[in-house]
C-alpha positions as a Python dict, from the first residue, in 0.01 Angstrom:
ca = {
    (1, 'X'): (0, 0, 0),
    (2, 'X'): (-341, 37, -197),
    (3, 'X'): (-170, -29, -521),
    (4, 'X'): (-95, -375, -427),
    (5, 'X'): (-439, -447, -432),
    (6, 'X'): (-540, -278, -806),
    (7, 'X'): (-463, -585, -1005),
    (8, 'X'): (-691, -829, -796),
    (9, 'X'): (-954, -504, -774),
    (10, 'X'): (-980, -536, -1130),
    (11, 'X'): (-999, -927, -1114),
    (12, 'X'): (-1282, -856, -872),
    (13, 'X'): (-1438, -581, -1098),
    (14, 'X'): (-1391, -798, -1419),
    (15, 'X'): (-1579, -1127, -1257),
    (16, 'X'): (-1875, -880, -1118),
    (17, 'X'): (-1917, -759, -1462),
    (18, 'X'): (-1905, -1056, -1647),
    (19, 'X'): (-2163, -1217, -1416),
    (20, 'X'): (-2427, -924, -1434),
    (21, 'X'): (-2549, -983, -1821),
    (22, 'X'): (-2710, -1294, -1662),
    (23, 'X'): (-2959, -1085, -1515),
    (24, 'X'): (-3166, -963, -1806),
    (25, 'X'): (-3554, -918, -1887),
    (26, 'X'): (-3550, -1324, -1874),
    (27, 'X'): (-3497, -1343, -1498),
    (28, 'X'): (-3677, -1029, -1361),
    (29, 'X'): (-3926, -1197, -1198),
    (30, 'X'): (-3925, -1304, -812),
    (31, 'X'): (-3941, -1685, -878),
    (32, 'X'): (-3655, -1699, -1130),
    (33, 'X'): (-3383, -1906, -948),
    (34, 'X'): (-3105, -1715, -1154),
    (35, 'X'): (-3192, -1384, -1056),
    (36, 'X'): (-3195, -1479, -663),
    (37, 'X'): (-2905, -1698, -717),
    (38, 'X'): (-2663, -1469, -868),
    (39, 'X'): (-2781, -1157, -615),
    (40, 'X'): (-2695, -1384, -298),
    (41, 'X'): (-2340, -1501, -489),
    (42, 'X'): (-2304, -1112, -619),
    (43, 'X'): (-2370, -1090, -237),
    (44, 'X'): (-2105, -1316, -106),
    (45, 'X'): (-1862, -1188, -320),
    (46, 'X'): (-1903, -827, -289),
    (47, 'X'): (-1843, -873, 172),
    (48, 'X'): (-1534, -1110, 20),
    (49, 'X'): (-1409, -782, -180),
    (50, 'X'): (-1473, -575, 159),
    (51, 'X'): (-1307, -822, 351),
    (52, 'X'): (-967, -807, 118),
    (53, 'X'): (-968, -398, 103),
    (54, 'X'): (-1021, -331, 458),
    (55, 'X'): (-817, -656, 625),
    (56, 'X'): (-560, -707, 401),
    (57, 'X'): (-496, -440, 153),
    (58, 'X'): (-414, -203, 440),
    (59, 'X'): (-157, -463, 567),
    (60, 'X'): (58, -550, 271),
    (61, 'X'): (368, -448, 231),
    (62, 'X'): (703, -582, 81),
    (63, 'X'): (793, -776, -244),
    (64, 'X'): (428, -969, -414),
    (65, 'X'): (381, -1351, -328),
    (66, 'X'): (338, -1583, -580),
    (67, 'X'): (177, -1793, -358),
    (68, 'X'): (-82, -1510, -262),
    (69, 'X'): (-130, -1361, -565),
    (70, 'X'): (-240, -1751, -690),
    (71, 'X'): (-475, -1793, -382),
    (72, 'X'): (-670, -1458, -492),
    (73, 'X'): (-725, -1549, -831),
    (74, 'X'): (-839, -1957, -714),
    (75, 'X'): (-1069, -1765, -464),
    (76, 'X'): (-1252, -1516, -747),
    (77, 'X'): (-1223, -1793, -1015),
    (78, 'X'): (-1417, -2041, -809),
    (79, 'X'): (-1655, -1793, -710),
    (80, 'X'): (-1731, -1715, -1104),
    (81, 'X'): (-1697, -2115, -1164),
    (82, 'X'): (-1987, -2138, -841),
    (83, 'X'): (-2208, -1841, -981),
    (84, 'X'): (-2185, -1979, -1342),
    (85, 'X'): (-2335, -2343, -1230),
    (86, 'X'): (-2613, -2237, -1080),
    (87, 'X'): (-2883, -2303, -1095),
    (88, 'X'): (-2814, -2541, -1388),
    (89, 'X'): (-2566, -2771, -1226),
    (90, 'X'): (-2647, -2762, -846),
    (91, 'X'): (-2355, -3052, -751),
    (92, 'X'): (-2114, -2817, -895),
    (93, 'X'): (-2240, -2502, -718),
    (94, 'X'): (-2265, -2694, -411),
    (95, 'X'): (-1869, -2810, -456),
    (96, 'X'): (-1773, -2421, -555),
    (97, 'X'): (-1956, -2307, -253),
    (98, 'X'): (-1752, -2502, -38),
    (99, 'X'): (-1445, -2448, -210),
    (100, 'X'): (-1477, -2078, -179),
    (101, 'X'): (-1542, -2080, 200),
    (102, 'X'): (-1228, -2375, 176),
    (103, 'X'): (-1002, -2087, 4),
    (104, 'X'): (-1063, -1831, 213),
    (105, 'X'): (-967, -2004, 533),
    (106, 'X'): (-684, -2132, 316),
    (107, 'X'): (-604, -1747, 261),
    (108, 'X'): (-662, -1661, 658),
    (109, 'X'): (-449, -1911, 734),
    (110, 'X'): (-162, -1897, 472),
    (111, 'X'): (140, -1774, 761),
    (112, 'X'): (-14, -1948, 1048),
    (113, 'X'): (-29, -2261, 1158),
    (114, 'X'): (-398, -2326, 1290),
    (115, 'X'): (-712, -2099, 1195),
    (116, 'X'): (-840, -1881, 1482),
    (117, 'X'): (-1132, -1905, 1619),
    (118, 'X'): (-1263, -1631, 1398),
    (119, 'X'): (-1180, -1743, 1098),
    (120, 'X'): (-1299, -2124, 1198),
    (121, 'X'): (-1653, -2000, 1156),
    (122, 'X'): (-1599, -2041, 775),
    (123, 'X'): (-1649, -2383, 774),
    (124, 'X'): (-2013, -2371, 834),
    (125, 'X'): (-2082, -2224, 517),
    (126, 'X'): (-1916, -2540, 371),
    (127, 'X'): (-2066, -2774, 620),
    (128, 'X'): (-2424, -2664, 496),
    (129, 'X'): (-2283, -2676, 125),
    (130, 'X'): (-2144, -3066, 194),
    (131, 'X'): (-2516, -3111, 378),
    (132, 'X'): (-2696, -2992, 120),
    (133, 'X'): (-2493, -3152, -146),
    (134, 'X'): (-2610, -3505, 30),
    (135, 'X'): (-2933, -3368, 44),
    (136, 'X'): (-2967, -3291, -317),
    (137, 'X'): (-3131, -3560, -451),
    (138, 'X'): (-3443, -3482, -173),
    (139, 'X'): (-3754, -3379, -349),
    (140, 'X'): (-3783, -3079, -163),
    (141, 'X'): (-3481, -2940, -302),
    (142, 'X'): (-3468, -3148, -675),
    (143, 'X'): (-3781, -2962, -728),
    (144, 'X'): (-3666, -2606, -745),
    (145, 'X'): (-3242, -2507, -760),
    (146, 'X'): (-3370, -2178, -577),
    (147, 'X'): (-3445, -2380, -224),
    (148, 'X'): (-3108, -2407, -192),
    (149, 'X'): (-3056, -2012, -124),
    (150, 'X'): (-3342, -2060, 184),
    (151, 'X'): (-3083, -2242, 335),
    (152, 'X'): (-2735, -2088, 200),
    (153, 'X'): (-2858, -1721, 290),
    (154, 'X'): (-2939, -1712, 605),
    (155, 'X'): (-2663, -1938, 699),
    (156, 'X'): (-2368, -1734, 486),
    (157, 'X'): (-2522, -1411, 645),
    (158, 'X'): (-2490, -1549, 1015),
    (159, 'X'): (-2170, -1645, 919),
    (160, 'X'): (-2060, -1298, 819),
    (161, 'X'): (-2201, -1111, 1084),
    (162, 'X'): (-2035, -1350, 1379),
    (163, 'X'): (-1676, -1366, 1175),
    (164, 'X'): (-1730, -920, 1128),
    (165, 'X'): (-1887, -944, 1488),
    (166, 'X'): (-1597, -1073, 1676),
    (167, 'X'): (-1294, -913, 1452),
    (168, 'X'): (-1013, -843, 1706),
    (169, 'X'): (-798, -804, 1434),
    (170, 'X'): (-510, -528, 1498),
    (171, 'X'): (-449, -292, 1257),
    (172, 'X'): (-94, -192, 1290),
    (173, 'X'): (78, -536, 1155),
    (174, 'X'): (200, -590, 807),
    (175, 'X'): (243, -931, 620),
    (176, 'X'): (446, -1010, 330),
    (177, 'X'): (149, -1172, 121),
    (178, 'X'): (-86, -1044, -115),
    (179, 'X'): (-364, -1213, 20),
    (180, 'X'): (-266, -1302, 414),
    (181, 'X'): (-395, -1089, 648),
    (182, 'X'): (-122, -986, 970),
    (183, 'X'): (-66, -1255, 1200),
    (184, 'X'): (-261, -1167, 1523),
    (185, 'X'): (-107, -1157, 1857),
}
């Protein structure tokens, strides 16, 4: 069912390509916060593309839902709204952080009543967003908008590789949403 995914593909392809003018001859240099900051959310939302074309995509079948359809585009219109605030609103990139990781377990979880355990490990990339958001006033990380990502990084990628790690997800099961992966057994 691979054309059930175009329209959100080009969603994901117009977002990508409306962020990458921010990198310009202004940025290229290794302590501009921008450049760092929009590779790590370019990052994130390139395994989040992955994630939809080889978990769900393969697995949708039936009439479109509304419902999923609107979760996709909340899910790559926060990510532009987080990539867009940083690093020059850091509450607000904090908040769109957390809301991503929020959607997607919203997504994961759309037909079923309780996250698994695999999807659960979402929340600690918004636990370390709500933390840091607290934190943000902290000299150490008022300073500089880019000390954030020493912390964000290495926690989204552990986050990634643990949720990718322990995938028991079966292949063979098809859901009615756009955005829903199968129910597992």
């Amino acid at each position: 069912m691979a054309e059930r995914g175009l329209f959100v593909d080009l969603l994901y392809a117009v977002t990508v390509g409306a962020t990458l003018p921010r990198i310009n001859d202004t940025v290229l240099h290794l302590d501009s916060p921008v450049l760092w900051g929009v590779a790590f959310l370019i990052a994130v939302f390139l395994e989040d593309f992955y994630l939809y074309h080889v978990k769900v995509v393969p697995h949708l079948s039936g009439p479109h839902s509304w419902r999923g359809f609107s979760l996709s585009v909340l899910i790559i219109g926060t990510w532009y709204l987080t990539q867009a605030a940083f690093p020059s609103n850091v509450n607000l990139f904090l908040v769109g952080f957390a809301a991503f990781f929020s959607l997607r377990i919203i997504s994961a979880v759309q037909n079923r009543p309780l996250p698994s355990r695999q999807d659960a490990i979402f929340t600690v990339p918004i636990v370390a967003a709500v933390a840091l958001l607290a934190l943000a006033g902290c000299p150490l990380l008022s300073g500089h908008p880019g000390r954030l990502l020493f912390f964000l990084f290495p926690i989204w990628l552990l986050t990634i590789l643990v949720w990718w790690f322990i995938d028991a997800r079966p292949t063979t099961l098809a859901s009615n949403s756009i955005r829903t992966p199968a129910p597992r057994t």
